[in-house]
C-alpha positions as CSV (number, residue, x, y, z in Angstrom):
1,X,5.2,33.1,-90.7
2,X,7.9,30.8,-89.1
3,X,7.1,27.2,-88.8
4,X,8.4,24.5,-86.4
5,X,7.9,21.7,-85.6
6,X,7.1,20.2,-82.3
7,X,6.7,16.6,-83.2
8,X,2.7,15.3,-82.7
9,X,0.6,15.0,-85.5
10,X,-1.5,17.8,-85.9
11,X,0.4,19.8,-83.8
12,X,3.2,22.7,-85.4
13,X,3.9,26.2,-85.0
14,X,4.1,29.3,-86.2
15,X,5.0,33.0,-85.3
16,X,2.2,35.2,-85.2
17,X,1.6,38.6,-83.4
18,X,-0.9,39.5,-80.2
19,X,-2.5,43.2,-80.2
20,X,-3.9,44.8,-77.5
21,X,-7.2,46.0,-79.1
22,X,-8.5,48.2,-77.3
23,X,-5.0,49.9,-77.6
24,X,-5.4,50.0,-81.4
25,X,-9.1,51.8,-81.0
26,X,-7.9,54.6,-78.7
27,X,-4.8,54.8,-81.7
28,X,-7.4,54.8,-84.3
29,X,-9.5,57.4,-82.8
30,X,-6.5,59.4,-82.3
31,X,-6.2,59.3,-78.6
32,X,-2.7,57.2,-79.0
33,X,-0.1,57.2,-81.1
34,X,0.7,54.2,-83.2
35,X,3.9,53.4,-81.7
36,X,2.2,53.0,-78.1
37,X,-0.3,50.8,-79.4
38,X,1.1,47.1,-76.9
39,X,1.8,43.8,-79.2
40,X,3.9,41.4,-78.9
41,X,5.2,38.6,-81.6
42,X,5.0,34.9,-79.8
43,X,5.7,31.4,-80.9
44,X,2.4,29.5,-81.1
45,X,1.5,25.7,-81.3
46,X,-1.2,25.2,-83.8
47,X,-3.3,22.2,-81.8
48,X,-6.6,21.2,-84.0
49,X,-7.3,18.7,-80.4
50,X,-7.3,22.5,-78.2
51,X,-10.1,24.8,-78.6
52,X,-9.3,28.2,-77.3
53,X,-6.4,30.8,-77.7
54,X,-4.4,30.3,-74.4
55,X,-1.4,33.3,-73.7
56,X,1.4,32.5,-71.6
57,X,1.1,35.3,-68.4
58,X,4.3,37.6,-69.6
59,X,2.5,38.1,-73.2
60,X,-0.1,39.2,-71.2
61,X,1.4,41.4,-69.0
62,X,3.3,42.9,-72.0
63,X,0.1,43.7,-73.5
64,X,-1.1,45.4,-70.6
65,X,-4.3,43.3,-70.3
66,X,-6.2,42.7,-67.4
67,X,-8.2,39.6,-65.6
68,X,-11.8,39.7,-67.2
69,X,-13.1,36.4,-65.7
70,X,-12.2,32.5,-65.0
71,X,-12.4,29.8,-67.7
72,X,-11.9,26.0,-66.8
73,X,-9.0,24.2,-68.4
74,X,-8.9,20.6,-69.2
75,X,-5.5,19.4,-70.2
76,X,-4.4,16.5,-72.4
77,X,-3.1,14.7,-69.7
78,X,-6.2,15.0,-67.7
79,X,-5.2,17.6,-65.6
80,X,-8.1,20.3,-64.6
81,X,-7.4,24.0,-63.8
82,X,-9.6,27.2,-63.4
83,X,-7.6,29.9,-65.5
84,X,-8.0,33.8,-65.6
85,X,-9.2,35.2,-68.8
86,X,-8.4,38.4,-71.0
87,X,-10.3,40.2,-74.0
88,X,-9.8,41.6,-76.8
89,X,-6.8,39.8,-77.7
90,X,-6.2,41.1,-81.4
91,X,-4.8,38.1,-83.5
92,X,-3.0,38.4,-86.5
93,X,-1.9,35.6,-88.3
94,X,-1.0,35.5,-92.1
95,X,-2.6,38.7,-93.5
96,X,-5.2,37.8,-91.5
97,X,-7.1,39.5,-87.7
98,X,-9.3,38.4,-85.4
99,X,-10.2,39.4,-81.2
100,X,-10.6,36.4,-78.8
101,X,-10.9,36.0,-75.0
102,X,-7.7,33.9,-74.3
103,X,-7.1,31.8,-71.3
104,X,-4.0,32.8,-69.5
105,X,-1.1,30.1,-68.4
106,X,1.1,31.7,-66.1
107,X,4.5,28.9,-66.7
108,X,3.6,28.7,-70.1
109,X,6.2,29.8,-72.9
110,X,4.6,29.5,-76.4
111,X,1.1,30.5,-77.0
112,X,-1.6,27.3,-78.0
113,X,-3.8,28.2,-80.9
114,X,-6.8,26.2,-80.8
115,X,-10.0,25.3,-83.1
116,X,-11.8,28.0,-82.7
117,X,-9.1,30.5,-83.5
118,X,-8.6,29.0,-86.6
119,X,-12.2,28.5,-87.2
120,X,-13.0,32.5,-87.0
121,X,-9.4,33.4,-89.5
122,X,-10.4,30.5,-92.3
123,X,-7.6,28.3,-92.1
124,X,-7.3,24.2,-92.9
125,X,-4.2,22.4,-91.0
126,X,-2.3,20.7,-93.5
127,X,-0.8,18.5,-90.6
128,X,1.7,16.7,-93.2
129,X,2.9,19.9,-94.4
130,X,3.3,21.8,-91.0
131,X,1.4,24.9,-92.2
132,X,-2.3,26.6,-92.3
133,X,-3.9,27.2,-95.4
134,X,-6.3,30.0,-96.4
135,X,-9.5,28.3,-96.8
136,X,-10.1,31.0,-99.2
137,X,-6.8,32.8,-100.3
138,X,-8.5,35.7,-101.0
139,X,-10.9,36.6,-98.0
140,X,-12.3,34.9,-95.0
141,X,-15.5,32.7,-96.2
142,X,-18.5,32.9,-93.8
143,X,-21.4,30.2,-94.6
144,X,-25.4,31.8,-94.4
145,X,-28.2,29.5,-94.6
């Protein structure tokens, strides 16, 4: 993981890869080779104030994923926007996988990795040291009543 970063508290990034899932099923199931399988390794700003993964359009187009809906999109600035959607966007980030729908910007360069993101893979921001942290170092921790 490389970190940067980009000035707000909170706010950092890291380097984390995007997987096509459904590409890695067919590979798994043998109906694609592993090489063929579409990811793509992005810069992504760690936000604990944004909720939802958000791609920039040419990830997405690398991936080869395709529209599955609309999501609205309310900006910090106060700015509101209706954005297409993709599935099963494959995360992995520090040993760690999840899928997510992602909302798609189509100027945007780095990817925005919101709450719920980092909610689902177990990790606290330490915001003064510019990194995640494994909630659990050795496994993702699921609470049951």
């Amino acid at each position: 993981m490389k970190l940067h970063g980009v000035g707000d508290v909170g706010r950092f990034s890291v380097e984390f890869d995007v997987v096509n899932r459904r590409d890695l099923l067919l590979s798994e199931a043998g109906h694609l080779r592993p090489e063929a399988v579409r990811r793509v390794r992005l810069e992504g700003v760690v936000d604990t104030g944004a909720t939802r993964l958000v791609l920039p359009k040419k990830a997405v187009q690398a991936l080869g994923l395709k529209d599955s809906g609309k999501m609205g999109v309310r900006y910090a600035d106060g700015r509101h926007a209706v954005r297409a959607t993709v599935e099963d966007v494959q995360v992995e980030l520090l040993g760690r996988h999840g899928v997510f729908t992602a909302a798609v910007e189509p100027r945007r360069k780095t990817a925005l990795i919101g709450a719920i993101v980092l909610e689902d893979l177990d990790f606290l921001v330490d915001a003064t040291h510019q990194r995640l942290v494994p909630r659990d170092p050795k496994m993702i921790i699921s609470e049951a009543e």
